[in-house]
KOLDRENVO-402983 format. One record per residue (C-alpha): residue number from 1; residue in three letters; x, y, z. Coordinates in steps of 0.2 Angstrom, whole numbers. Example, Ala and Ser with C-alpha at 12.3 -4.5 7.8 and 13.67 -1.06 7.14 Angstrom:
BEGIN
+-----+-----+-------+-------+-------+
!   k !   r !     u !     v !     w !
+-----+-----+-------+-------+-------+
!   1 ! ALA !    62 !   -22 !    39 !
!   2 ! SER !    68 !    -5 !    36 !
+-----+-----+-------+-------+-------+
***
This chain:
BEGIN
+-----+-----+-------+-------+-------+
!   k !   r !     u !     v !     w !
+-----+-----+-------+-------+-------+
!   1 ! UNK !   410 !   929 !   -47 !
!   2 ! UNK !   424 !   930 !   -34 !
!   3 ! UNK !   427 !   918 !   -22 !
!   4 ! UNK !   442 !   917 !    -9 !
!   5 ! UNK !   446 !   903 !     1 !
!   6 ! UNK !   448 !   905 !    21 !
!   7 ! UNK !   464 !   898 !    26 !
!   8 ! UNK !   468 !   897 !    47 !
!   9 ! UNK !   485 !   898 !    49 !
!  10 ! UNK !   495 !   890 !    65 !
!  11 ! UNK !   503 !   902 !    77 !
!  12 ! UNK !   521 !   904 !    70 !
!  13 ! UNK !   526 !   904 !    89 !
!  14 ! UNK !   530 !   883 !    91 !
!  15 ! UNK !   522 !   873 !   106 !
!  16 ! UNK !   533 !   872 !   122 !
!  17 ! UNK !   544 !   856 !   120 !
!  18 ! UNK !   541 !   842 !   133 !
!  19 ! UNK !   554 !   831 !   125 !
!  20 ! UNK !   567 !   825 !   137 !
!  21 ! UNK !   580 !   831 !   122 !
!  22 ! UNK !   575 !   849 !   127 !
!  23 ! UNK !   587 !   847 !   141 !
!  24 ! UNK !   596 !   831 !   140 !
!  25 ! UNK !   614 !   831 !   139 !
!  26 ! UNK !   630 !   843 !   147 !
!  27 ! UNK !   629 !   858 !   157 !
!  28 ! UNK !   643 !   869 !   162 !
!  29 ! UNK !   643 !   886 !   171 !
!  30 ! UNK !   652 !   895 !   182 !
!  31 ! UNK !   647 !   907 !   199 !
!  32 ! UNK !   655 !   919 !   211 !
!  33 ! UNK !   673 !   916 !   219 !
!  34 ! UNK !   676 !   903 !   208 !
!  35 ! UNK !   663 !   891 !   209 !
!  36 ! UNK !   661 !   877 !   196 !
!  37 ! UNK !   645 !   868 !   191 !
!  38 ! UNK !   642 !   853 !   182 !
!  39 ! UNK !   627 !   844 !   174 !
!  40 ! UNK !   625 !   829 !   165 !
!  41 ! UNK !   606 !   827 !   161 !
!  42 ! UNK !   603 !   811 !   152 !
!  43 ! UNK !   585 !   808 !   140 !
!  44 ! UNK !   580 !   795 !   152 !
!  45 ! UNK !   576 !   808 !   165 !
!  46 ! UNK !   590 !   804 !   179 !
!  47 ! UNK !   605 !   816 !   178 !
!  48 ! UNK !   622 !   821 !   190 !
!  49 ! UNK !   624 !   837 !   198 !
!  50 ! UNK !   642 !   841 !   204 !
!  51 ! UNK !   647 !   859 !   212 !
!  52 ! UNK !   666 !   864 !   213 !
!  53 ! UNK !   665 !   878 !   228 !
!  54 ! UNK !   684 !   882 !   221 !
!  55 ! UNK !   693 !   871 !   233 !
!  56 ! UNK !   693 !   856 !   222 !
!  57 ! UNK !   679 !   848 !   234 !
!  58 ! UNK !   662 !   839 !   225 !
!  59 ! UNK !   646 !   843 !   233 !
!  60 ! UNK !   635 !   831 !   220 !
!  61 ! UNK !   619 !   822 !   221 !
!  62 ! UNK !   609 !   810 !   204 !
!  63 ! UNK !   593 !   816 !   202 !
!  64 ! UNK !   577 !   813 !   193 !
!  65 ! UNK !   571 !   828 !   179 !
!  66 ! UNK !   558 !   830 !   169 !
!  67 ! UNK !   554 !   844 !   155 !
!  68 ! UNK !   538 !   852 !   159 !
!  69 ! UNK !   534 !   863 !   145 !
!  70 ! UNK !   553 !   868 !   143 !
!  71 ! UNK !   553 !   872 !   160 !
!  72 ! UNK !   568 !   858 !   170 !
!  73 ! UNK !   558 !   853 !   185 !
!  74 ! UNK !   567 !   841 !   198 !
!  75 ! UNK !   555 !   826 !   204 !
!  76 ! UNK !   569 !   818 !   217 !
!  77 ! UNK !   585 !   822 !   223 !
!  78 ! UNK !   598 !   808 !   228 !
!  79 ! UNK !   613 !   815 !   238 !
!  80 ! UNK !   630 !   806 !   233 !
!  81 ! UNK !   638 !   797 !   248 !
!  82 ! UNK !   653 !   805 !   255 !
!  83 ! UNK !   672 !   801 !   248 !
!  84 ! UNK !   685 !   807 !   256 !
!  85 ! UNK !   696 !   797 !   241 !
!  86 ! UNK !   687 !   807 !   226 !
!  87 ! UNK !   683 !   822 !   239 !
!  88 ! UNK !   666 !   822 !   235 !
!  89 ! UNK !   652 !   828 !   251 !
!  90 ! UNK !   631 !   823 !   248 !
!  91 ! UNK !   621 !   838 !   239 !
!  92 ! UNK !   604 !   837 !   249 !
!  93 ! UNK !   595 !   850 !   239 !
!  94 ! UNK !   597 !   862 !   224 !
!  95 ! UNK !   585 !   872 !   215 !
!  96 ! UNK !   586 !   872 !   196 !
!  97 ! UNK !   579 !   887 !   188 !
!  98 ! UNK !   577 !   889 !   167 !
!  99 ! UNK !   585 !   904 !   160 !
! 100 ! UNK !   584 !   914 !   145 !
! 101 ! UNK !   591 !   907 !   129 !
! 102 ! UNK !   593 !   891 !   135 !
! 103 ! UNK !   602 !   892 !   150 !
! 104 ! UNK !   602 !   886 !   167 !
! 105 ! UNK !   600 !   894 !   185 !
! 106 ! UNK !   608 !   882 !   199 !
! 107 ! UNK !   606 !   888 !   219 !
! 108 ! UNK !   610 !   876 !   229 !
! 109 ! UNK !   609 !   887 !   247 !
! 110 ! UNK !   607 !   904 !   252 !
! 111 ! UNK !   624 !   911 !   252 !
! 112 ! UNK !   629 !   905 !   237 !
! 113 ! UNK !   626 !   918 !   223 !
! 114 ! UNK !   623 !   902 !   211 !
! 115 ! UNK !   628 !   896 !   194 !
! 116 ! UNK !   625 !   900 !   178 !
! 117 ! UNK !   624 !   888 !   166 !
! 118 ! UNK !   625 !   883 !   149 !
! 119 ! UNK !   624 !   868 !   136 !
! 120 ! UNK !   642 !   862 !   132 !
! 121 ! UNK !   639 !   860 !   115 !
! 122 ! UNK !   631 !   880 !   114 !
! 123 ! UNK !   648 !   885 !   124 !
! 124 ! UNK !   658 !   875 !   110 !
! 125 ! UNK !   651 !   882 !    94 !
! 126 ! UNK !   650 !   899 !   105 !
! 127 ! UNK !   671 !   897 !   106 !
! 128 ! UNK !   673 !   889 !    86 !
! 129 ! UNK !   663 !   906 !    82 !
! 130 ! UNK !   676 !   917 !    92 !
! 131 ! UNK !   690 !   911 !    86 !
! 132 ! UNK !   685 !   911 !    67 !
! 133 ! UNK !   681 !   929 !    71 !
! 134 ! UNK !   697 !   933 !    77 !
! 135 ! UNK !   708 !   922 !    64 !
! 136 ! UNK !   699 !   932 !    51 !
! 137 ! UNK !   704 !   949 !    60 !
! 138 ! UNK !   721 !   944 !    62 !
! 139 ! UNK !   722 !   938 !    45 !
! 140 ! UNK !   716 !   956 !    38 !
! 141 ! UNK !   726 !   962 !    50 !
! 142 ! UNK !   742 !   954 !    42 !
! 143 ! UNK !   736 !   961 !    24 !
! 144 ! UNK !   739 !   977 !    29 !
+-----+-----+-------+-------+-------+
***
């Protein structure tokens, strides 16, 4: 006789993440004429928001976040008050928008084209990556 066991497999495909370390931690990016943006999402759901319009002027806000099924949903937006000293104006509203291979979409108003935005630490080992390529060229190069 010949018996074989049915076995279910799970979806190889994992869950969506809710974990506030899906998101938590430094965002950098960049936009059109030289704007700068800047998050710093922390794993207790509050976070900063600071945009550099290329003038060396703040627009910045805290704000509450939450990881809905690796989606970055904003629950409440906190403008920063103004500072003339540290040239900082309030952010009143921004729309964060998750990108693909973990990146981040910032709008914060219709005439801005927005920001792009990555994980420091991706941007980092991006970077240690680039230049180990490029060391190992050179150094073939100099073999010649």
């Amino acid at each position: 006789m010949f018996f074989a066991w049915l076995v279910t497999a799970d979806a190889l495909t994992p869950l969506p993440d809710n974990s506030p370390s899906f998101f938590s931690g430094e965002w950098a990016g960049t936009g059109e004429q030289g704007t700068y943006c800047y998050l710093n999402l922390s794993a207790d759901g509050w976070g900063w928001v600071l945009i550099d319009g290329g003038a060396g002027d703040w627009l910045g806000a805290r704000m509450q976040w939450r990881n809905r099924q690796q989606a970055l949903q904003v629950e409440k937006i906190i403008p920063l008050p103004t500072s003339t000293q540290l040239r900082v104006m309030p952010l009143g509203k921004f729309v964060l928008g998750s990108g693909f291979n973990q990146s981040l979409m910032l709008t914060w108003n219709e005439q801005s084209g927005g920001c792009q935005l990555q994980k420091i630490e991706t941007t980092a080992r991006h970077l240690i990556r680039a230049r180990s390529a490029i060391e190992s060229l050179l150094q073939r190069e100099r073999m010649r």
